[in-house]
C-alpha positions in Angstrom: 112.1 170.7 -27.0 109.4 168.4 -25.9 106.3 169.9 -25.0 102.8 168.7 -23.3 99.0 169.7 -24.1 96.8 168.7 -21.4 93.7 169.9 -23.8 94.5 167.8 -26.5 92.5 164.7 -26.8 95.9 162.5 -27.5 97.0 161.6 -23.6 100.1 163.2 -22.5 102.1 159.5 -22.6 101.5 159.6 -26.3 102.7 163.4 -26.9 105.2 163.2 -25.1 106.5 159.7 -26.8 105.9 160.9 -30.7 108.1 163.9 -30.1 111.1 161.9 -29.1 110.6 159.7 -32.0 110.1 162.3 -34.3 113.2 164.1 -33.1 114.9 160.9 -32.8 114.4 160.3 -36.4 114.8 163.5 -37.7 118.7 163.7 -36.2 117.4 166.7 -33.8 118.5 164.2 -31.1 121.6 162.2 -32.6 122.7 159.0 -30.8 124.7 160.0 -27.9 122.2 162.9 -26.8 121.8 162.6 -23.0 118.0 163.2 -22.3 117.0 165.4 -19.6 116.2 163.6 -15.6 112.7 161.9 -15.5 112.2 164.7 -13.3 113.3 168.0 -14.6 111.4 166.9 -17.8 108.2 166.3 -15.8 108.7 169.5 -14.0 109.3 171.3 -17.5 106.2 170.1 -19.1 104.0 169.9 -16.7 103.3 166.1 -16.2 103.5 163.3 -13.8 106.5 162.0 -13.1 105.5 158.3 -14.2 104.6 159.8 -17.5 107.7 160.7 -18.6 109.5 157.4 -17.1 106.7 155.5 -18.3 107.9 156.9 -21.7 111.9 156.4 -21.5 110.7 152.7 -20.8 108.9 152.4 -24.4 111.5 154.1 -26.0 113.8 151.5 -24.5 111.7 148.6 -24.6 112.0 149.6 -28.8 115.2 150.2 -28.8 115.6 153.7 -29.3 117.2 155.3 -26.0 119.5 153.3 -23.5 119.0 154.1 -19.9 123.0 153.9 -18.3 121.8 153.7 -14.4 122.8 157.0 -12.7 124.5 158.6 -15.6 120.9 158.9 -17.1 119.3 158.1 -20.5 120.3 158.3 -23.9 119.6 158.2 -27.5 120.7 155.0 -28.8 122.2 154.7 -32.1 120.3 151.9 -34.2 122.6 151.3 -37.5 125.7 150.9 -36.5 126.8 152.9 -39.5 129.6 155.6 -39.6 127.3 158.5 -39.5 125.9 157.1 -36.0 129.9 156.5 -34.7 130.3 160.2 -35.7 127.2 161.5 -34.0 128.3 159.8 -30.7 131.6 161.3 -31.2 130.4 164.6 -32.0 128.3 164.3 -28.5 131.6 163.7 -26.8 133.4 166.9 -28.6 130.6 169.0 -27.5 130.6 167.7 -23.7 134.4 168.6 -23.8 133.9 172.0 -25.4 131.1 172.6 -22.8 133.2 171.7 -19.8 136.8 173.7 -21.1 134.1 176.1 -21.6 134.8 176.9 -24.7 132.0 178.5 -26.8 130.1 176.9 -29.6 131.8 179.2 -32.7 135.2 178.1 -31.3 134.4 174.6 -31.4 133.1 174.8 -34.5 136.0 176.7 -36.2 138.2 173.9 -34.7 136.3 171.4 -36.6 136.1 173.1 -39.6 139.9 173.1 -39.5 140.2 169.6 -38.8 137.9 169.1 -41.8 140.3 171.0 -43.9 137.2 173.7 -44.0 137.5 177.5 -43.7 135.6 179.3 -41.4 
C-alpha cells in the first residue's frame, strides 16, 4: 500500500519512490508483482498523474521495475537467484488461482501438498 502526504515537507515524487523501494526490498513486492496503472495509483493517492509515471521511470531507470508496454509495470527481479525464479513463479500460481477463482487457503493447501507440507 503506497500512500501520499501532501503536508510532509519530503515532495510527493520522493514518498511515493521510497515506498516502492522499501517494499521492493523488503519482499512485500516480490519480482513478478504487477504494479497498479499510472492512473489508478494517482487517483488512489491523491497525486498527479506525472508523479507517479515520473516515479515508475526512476524505478526503471535503476533497475528495479520493468515497464512491459500495455501489459503494465512490474517488479523486476535483480539476482537472478532461485529465490527470485520462485517469486516470479509464485506470481504466476497466484494469477492462475485468481482467475479459476479459487480462494487463497486452497491455493495455499495445494502448495503445501506439493511441498510435502500438511495443512
Amino acid at each position: 500500500m503506497i500512500t501520499a502526504d501532501p503536508t510532509s515537507s519530503v515532495t510527493l515524487f520522493e514518498q511515493v519512490r521510497r515506498q516502492f523501494l522499501e517494499q521492493i526490498e523488503t519482499g512485500e513486492l516480490i519480482a513478478g508483482t504487477k504494479l497498479p496503472t499510472v492512473r489508478a495509483l494517482a487517483e488512489q493517492i491523491h497525486v498527479a498523474p506525472y508523479t507517479v509515471a515520473r516515479v515508475y521511470r526512476t524505478l526503471e531507470a535503476d533497475g528495479f521495475v520493468e515497464t512491459r508496454g500495455r501489459n503494465g509495470t512490474f517488479v523486476k527481479g535483480r539476482s537472478g537467484t532461485a529465490e527470485e525464479l520462485l517469486q516470479v513463479d509464485a506470481n504466476a500460481y497466484a494469477t492462475r488461482a485468481r482467475e479459476l477463482g479459487i480462494p487463497a487457503s486452497t491455493a495455499l493447501e495445494y502448495i503445501a501438498k506439493a511441498l510435502g507440507e500438511s495443512s
